[in-house]
N, C-alpha and C positions, 0 to 999 in steps of 0.2 A: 744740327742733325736731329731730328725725329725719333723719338720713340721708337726701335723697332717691331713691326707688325707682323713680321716674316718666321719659320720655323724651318730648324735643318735637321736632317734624319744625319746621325754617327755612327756608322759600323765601325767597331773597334775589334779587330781582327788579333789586335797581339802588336808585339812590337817595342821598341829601347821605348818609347813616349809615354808608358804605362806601367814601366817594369820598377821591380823593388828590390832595394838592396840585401844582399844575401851573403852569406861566409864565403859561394863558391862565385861569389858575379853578380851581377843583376838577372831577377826571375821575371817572370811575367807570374804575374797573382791577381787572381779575381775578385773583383770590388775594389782593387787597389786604386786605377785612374782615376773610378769616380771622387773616391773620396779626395784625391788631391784634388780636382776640380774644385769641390766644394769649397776650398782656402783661398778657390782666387778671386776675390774681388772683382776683378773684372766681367767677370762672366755673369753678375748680379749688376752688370748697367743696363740702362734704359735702352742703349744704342744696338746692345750684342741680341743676339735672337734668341725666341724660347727653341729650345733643343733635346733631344729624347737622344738614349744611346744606347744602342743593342750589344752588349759585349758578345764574343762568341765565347762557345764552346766545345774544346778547348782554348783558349789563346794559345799566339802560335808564337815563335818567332818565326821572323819570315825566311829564312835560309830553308824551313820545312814546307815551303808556300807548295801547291801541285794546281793543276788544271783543273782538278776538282775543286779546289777553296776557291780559283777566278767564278766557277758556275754561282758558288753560294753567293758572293760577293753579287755578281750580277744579278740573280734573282730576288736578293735581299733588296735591290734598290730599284728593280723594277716593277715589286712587289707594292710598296710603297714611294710610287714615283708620282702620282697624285695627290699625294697627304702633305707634300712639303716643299717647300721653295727650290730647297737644294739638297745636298748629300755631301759628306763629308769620310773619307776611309782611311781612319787611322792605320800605321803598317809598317813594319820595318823597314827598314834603308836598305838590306843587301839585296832582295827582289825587289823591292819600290818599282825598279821599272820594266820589270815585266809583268807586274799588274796593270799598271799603269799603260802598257801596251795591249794587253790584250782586252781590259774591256769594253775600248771603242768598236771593237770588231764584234762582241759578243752583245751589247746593248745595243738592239735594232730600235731606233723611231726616237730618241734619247732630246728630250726637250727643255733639260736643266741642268746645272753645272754639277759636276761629279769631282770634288776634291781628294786628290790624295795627299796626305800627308805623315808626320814620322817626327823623328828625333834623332840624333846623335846623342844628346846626353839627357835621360830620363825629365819629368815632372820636377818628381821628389827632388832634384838636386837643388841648391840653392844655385849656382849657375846655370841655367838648360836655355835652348835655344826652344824646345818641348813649348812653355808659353807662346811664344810670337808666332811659330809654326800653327799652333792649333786656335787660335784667337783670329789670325789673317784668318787659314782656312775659313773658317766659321762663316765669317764676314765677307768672303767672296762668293761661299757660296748662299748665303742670305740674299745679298747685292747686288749680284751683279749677272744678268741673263746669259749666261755663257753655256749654251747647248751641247758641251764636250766633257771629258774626262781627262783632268790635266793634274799636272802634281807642281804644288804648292810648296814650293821650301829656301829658307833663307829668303833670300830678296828676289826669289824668281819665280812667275808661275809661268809652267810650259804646257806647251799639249804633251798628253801623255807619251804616247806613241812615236813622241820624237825625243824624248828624255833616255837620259842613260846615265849613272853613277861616276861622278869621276875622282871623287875624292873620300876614302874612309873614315876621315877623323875630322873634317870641316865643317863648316857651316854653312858654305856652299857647295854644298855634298854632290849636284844635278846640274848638269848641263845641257844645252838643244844644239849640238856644233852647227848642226845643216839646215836650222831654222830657227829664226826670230824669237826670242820670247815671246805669249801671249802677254805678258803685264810686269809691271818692276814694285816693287814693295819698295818704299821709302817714305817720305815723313805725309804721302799718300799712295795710295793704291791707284796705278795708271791702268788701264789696260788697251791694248792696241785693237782695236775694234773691228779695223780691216784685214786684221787677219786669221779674228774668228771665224769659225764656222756656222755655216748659215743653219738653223735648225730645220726638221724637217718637215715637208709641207705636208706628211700623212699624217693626216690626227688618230691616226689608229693608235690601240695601248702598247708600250713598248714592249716588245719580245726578245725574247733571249737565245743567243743561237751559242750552242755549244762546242767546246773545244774537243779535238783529237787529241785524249791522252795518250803519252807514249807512244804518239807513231812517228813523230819526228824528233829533228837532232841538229847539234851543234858540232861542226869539226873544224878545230883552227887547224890551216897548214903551217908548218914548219919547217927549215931547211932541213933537209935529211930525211923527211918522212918515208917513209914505206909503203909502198903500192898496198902491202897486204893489209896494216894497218886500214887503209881508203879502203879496199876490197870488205874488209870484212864490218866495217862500219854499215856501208852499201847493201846490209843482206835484205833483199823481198822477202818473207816478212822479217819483222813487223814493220822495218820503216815505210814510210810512205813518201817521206819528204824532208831532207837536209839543208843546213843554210850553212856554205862552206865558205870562212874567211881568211880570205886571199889577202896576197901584199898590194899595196899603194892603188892603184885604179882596177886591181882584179886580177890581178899576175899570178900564176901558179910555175910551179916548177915542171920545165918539159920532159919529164919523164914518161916514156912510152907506155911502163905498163900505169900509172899512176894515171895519165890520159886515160887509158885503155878501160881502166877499171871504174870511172866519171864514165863514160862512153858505157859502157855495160848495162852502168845501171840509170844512166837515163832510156835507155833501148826497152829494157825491164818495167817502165813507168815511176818510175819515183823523182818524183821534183827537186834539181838540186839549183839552189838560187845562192849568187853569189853578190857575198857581202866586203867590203873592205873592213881586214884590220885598223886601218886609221880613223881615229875620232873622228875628220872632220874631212868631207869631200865624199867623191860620189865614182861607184863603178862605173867605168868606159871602156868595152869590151873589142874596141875597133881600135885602140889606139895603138897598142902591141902584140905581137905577136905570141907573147905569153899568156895573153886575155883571151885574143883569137879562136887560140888552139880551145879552148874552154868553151869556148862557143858553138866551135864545130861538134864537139862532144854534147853537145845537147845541155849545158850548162845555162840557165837563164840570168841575167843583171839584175840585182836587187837594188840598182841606182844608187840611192844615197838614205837609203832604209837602214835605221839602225841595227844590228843583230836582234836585238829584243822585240823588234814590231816587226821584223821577216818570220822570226818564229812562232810569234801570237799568232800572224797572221795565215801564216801556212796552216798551222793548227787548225785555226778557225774554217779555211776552209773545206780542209780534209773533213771536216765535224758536220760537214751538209753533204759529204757522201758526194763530191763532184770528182768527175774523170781528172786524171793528172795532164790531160791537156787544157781542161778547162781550167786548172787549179793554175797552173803556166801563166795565162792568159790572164785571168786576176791578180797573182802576185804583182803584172808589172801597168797596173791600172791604180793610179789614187784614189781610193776606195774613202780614208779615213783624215783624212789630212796627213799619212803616214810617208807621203814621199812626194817628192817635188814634179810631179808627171800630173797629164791631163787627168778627172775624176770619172770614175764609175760605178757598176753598180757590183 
């Protein structure tokens, strides 16, 4: 292997990957990453790429992530989307993947691979998975022409938008249920080629489209739920747009007024897409009657969208000021590689 000639930009956001030990837990503290970098050997080969790293201010953990740090995140890199091979976005694990979902929708024209990556257990530890995580990232995104926004962790890089957290304390922290890995980390780096995404044929500079904070929402149903609870969830304003998860292909409970109150406020215009609680499979609104009735009430299919990219994605729509018909209409079009349906715009 070659000398490398390549350079990645690192937003270092916050995160266990950078954090230091403390009386009450591990902190995040500034200058801390870099200087563990600096011990590792590794990163001073001929092979690894020269790399610049913007720490922010504040670092975050990522539990504190908002709509607002996706914007900085995305304009930090499309800011500096010409100066560098790739990008790399250090980040916590417990949002990982609603970052990782929403910037495919927010970086318009995106021409280089966009890493995310994290830690379970800090740098500084003498056990951490923190090296292998941020050394791969490095080197994929130096490497390897991948026009998307995927997250890199343990032995798996996914598209983003189709990752979701499924393990706390692992080291295979991130899983794709409803699609293929992008690539497998092992004693080399594969990547499945056919089923990147093709980059985009506008050479224009890449732009950044913005999220609707706070106008949407998550509601799991439950046995037993409360019409009023749905009712008052549903209020015009502020929401605009909910992702409601239903049981097994998109079953909800036949309650009249719980129907009733779904039914209201799709009449009202707020977009309610529905997601399945199961990891791994895809809504089908024709199959039962408890789907049905959902349907009839103006409720749309979020297929086999994970909750994390039905919400970015609503967001991002709502964020271009489009009618909640047209917002309908996009949710259930493959926009980002985000679901398994034909592509649009």
């Amino acid at each position: 292997m070659s000398p490398s000639s390549k350079r990645v930009y690192i937003a270092y956001t916050g995160g266990t990957i950078g954090m230091k030990k403390a009386p009450a837990g591990y902190v995040p503290a500034a200058g801390y990453l870099q200087k563990q970098m600096k011990r590792l050997p590794e990163l001073k080969s001929k092979k690894m790429p020269a790399f610049d790293i913007h720490e922010y201010d504040p670092l975050q953990d990522s539990s504190d992530m908002t709509p607002e740090d996706w914007l900085k995140i995305a304009d930090d890199i499309a800011d500096r989307h010409n100066h560098y091979d790739g990008f790399v976005v250090l980040h916590g694990t417990d949002t990982m993947a609603y970052t990782a979902s929403a910037l495919p929708f927010m970086l318009q024209g995106l021409q280089k691979p966009v890493i995310i990556t994290g830690a379970q257990i800090p740098l500084c530890e003498i056990r951490n998975d923190a090296r292998e995580n941020l050394i791969t990232a490095m080197l994929i995104a130096a490497d390897f022409v991948i026009p998307e926004v995927c997250l890199c962790f343990g032995s798996k890089l996914l598209r983003g938008n189709r990752a979701t957290k499924i393990d706390a304390d692992g080291f295979e922290a991130f899983a794709s249920p409803n699609f293929p890995a992008l690539g497998t980390v092992g004693t080399d780096i594969k990547i499945n080629w056919d089923l990147v995404l093709s980059p985009s044929q506008v050479s224009e500079p890449v732009n950044v489209r913005p999220m609707s904070a706070s106008r949407v929402a998550v509601l799991r149903l439950f046995p037993g739920i409360s019409s009023d609870i749905v009712r008052n969830v549903l209020q015009p304003p502020p929401i605009k747009g909910v992702v409601l998860e239903t049981y097994g292909t998109g079953n909800a409970p036949q309650d009249p007024q719980l129907i009733g109150a779904l039914q209201t406020a799709s009449e009202q215009g707020i977009v309610i897409i529905n997601c399945t609680q199961c990891s791994k499979g895809s809504v089908n609104m024709a199959d039962y009657a408890t789907s049905s009735a959902l349907a009839q009430a103006g409720v749309i299919s979020g297929f086999d969208m994970t909750v994390e990219a039905a919400l970015a994605k609503m967001a991002c729509l709502f964020g271009r000021d489009l009618k909640p018909e047209i917002v309908k209409k996009k949710m259930q079009i493959n926009m980002r590689g985000e679901l398994s349906r034909p592509s649009g715009g």
